[in-house]
N, C-alpha and C positions, 0 to 999 in steps of 0.2 A: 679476927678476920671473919667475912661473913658472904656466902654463896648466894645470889637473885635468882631464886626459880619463877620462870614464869613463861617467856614463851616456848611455843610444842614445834618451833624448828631452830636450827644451829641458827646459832650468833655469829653475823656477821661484820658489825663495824662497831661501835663505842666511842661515844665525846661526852665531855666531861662539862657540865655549865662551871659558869665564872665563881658562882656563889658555893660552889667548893661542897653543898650538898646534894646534890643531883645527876646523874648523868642518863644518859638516854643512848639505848640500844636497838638497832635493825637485825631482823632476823628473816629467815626463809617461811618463816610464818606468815609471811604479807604484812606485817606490825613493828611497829616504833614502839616503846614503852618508856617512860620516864621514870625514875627509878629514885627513891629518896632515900640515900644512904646511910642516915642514922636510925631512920625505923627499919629499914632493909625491905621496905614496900616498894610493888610497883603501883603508883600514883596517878599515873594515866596511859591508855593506851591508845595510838595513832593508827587510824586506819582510811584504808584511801587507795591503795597500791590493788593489783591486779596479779602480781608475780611479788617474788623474792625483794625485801630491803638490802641492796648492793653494797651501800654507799651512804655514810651519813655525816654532815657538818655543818658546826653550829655558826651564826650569821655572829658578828664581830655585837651587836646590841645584847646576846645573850636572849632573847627573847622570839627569836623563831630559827628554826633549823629545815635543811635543806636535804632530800634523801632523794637517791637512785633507786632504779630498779629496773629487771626485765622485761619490763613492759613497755620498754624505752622514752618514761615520762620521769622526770623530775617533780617533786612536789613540795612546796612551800609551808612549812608548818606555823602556827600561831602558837607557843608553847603555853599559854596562859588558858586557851580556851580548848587547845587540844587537835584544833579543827587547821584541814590543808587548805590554805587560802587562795594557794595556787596549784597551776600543774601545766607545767613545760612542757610542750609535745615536740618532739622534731628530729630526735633522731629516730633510724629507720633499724637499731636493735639495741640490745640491751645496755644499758649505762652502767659501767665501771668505775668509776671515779669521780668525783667532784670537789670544788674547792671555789673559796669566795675569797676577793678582793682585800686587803685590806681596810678601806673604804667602804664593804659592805655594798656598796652599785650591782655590782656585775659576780654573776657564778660561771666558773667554767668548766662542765662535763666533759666527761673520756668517754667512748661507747668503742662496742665491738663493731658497729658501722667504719668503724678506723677513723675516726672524724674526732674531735675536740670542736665544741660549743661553746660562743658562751652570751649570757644571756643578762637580759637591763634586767635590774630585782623591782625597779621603779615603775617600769611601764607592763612587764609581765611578760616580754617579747622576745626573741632570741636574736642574733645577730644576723644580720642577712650574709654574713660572711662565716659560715664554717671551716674549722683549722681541718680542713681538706688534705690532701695528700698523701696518705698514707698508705703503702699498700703491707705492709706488715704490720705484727705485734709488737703493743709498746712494752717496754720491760721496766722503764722508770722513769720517772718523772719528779721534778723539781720548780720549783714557784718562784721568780727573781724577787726581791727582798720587795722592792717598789711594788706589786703586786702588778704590775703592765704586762711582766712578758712569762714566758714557759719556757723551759729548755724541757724535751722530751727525747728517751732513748729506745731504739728499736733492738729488733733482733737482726735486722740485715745493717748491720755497721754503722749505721749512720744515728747522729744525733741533732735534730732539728729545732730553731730556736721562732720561737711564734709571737708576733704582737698582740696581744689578746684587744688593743685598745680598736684594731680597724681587721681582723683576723687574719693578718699578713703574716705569710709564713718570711720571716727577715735570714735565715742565716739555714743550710743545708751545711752541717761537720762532716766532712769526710775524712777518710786517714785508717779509721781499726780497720782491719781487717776478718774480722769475728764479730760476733753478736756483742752488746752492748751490758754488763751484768750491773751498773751504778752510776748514776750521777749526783751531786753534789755542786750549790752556785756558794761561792765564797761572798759573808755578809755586806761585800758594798757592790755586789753582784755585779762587779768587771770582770771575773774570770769563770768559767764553769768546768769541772774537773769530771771527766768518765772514766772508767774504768773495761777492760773487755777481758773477752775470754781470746783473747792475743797475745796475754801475756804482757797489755802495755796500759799504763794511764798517760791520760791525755790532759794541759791544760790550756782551756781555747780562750781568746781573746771575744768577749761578746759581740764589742765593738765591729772587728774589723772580720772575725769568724774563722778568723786566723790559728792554727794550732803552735800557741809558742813551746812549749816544754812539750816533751815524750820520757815517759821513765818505762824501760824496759821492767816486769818483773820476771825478766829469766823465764824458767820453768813453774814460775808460781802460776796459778789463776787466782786475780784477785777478787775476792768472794765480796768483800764490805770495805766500806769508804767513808771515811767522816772529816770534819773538817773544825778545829779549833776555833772559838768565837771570836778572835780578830782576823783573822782568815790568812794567816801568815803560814799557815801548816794544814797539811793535809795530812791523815793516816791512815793506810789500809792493813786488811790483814787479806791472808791467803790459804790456799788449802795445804802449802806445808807447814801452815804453823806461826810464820815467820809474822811479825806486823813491821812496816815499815814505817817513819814520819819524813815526810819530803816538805819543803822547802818551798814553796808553791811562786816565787818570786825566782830564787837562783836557777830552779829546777837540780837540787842539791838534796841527794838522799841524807839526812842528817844524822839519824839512828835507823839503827837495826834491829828491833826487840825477840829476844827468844827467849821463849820460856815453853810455849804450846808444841805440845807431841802431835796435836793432828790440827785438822783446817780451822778458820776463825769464823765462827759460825754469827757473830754479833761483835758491835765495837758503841763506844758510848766516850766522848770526853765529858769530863764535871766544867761546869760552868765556868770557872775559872780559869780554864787550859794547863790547869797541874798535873792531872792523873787522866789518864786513860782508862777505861775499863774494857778488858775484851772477855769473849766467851769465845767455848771451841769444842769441839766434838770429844776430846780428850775427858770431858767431864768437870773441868774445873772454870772457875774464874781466878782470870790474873790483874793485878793492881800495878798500873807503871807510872814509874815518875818520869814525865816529861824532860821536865827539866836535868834532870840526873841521866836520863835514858835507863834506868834501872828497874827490875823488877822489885816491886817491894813487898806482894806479898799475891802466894797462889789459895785463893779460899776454895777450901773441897770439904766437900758430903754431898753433891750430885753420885747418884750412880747412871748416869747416861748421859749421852751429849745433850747440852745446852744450845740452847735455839735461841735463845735472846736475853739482852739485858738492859737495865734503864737505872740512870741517875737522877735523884731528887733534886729537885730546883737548890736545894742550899750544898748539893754536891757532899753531902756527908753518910747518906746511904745506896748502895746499888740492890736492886734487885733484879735474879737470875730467872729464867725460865726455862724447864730440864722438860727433856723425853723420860724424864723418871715419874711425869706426873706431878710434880711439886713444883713450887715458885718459893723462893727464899730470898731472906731478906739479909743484908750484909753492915756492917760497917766500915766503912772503906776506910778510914785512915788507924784501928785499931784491925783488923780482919776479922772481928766476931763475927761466929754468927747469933741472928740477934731471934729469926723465927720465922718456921716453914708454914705454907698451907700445901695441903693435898688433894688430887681434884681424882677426878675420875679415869684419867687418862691425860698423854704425854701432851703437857706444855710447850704451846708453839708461838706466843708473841707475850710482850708484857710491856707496859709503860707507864708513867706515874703522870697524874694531875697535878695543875699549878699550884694543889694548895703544898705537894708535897706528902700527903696525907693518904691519897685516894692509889691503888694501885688496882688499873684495869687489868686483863689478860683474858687470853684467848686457848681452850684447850684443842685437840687433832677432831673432835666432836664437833667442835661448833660453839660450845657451849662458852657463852661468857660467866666471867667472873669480877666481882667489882668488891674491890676490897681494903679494908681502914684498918691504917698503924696507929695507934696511939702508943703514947708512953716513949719517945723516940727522942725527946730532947734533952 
């Protein structure tokens, strides 16, 4: 495994290029850097911003990437020459989030202006329609598979669904009664599933904006939400421990998994919808069989709660990310473990690149880390 030193403020976001060697970093240093992971160099460095890199994502050609910042411009990168080809002006504070089309056309920004943008990548313009209306903070956000619309979730109850194509806000969810902690769109994006601090998940009809199913969780607060790759189940976990898998059709609690002593701080299904992975403040990861409802195995040597975890594209390794400072690597169908890095301070996100190979993360500092398994097969 192997640590990129190089910018002089906290790491902020991480994407990984297609060519499975590269990936490229936003930091509070005003800089991009593009980083080549088998010399462990940084290879170029992107400068242009005015304030903090927010927000960073790579264009579907793999050849120019797209970054936020508080300086509330967006800007256009040319990854070959280094140079920002462009720079989106138009919201009126800082840019939080962003995300491109599948089709690679159009980007659409989040800002603390409480607005969603989105902007032609062809003509260099923004839309004369901004996703207007909000007068709260978003808490989650979700992209409809077709890449046309958004579902986004507030902290005043409500979950809004947006045309991105004419920036027509189509559908106002009402129903929670509490802030909004997850969303999740099932992949033939006819349903979208929230989650609140209510006590309840929600699954709405896109279509008609209709809320058909309600699953109470009792006394739980459901903390995390994920969704199995034919979109027939949903699973959450909670802060007592409990994970549940619902039925996303019947509206049918199916299983019940217990195994975690404290809340579920991370959830991951493997590619396949066999095993679930979850994490949880209790310090451990737990391995479930889906199909069995069973727990089949709880992997420990975390000494502090776990904040996140991630499955490798062929679903045969997870990786944990602890407030102990470490990131460890797992084998989910034997529970080995296989091999830790240690960073400076408590692990707060982790997820793995398409090769399989690359595992980003992020420490409580700022600090990225960008790191290579070999020897795994």
């Amino acid at each position: 495994m192997r640590t990129l030193a190089g910018h002089t403020g906290w790491v902020t976001a991480v994407v990984a290029l297609p060519d499975r060697r590269r990936v490229i970093s936003g930091s509070a240093d005003l800089t991009l850097r593009m980083w080549d992971l088998e010399r462990g160099q940084s290879v170029r460095t992107l400068e242009g911003h005015t304030n903090s890199v927010t927000a960073v994502v790579l264009m579907p050609d793999g050849c120019r990437a797209i970054s936020g910042s508080p300086d509330h411009t967006l800007r256009v990168w040319d990854l070959k020459s280094g140079q920002s080809v462009r720079t989106l002006a138009g919201h009126t504070d800082w840019v939080t989030a962003v995300a491109v089309t599948p089709d690679g056309r159009r980007a659409i920004s989040g800002s603390a202006d409480l607005t969603l943008r989105m902007w032609d990548l062809e003509r260099g313009d923004r839309s004369e329609h901004p996703l207007a209306g909000q007068t709260d903070s978003i808490t989650a956000v979700a992209l409809m598979p077709d890449g046309r619309g958004i579902a986004m979730a507030s902290d005043f109850h409500v979950l809004r669904i947006w045309d991105l194509e004419s920036g027509q806000l189509l559908r106002v969810l009402t129903g929670h009664t509490d802030w909004l902690t997850a969303v999740a769109v099932t992949p033939d994006g006819r349903r979208v599933i929230s989650a609140s601090a209510d006590h309840t998940l929600r699954v709405w009809d896109v279509a008609t904006g209709q809320s058909v199913r309600t699953l109470a969780a009792h006394a739980d607060l459901v903390s995390v939400v994920a969704v199995t790759s034919d979109g027939r189940c949903a699973l959450w976990g909670s802060d007592s421990g409990a994970l549940r898998v619902w039925d996303s059709e019947s509206g049918e609690t199916v299983q019940i998994l217990l195994g975690h002593r404290d809340w579920v701080t991370a959830l991951a299904v493997t590619p396949d919808g066999r095993r679930a992975i979850s994490a949880s403040a209790d310090q451990t990861v737990q391995v479930w069989d889906l199909e069995a409802a069973q727990l089949v195995r709880t992997l420990e040597g975390h000494t502090d709660l776990v904040n996140a975890v991630a499955v490798t594209p062929d679903g045969h390794h997870a990786i944990s990310a602890s407030a102990d400072h470490t990131l460890r690597v797992w084998d989910v169908e034997s529970g080995n473990y296989i091999t830790a890095f240690s960073g400076e301070g408590p692990m707060l996100h982790c997820t793995v690149a398409p090769d399989g190979r690359t595992i980003i993360a992020r420490d409580k500092s700022g600090r990225g880390h960008f790191l290579r398994l070999e020897g795994l097969d």
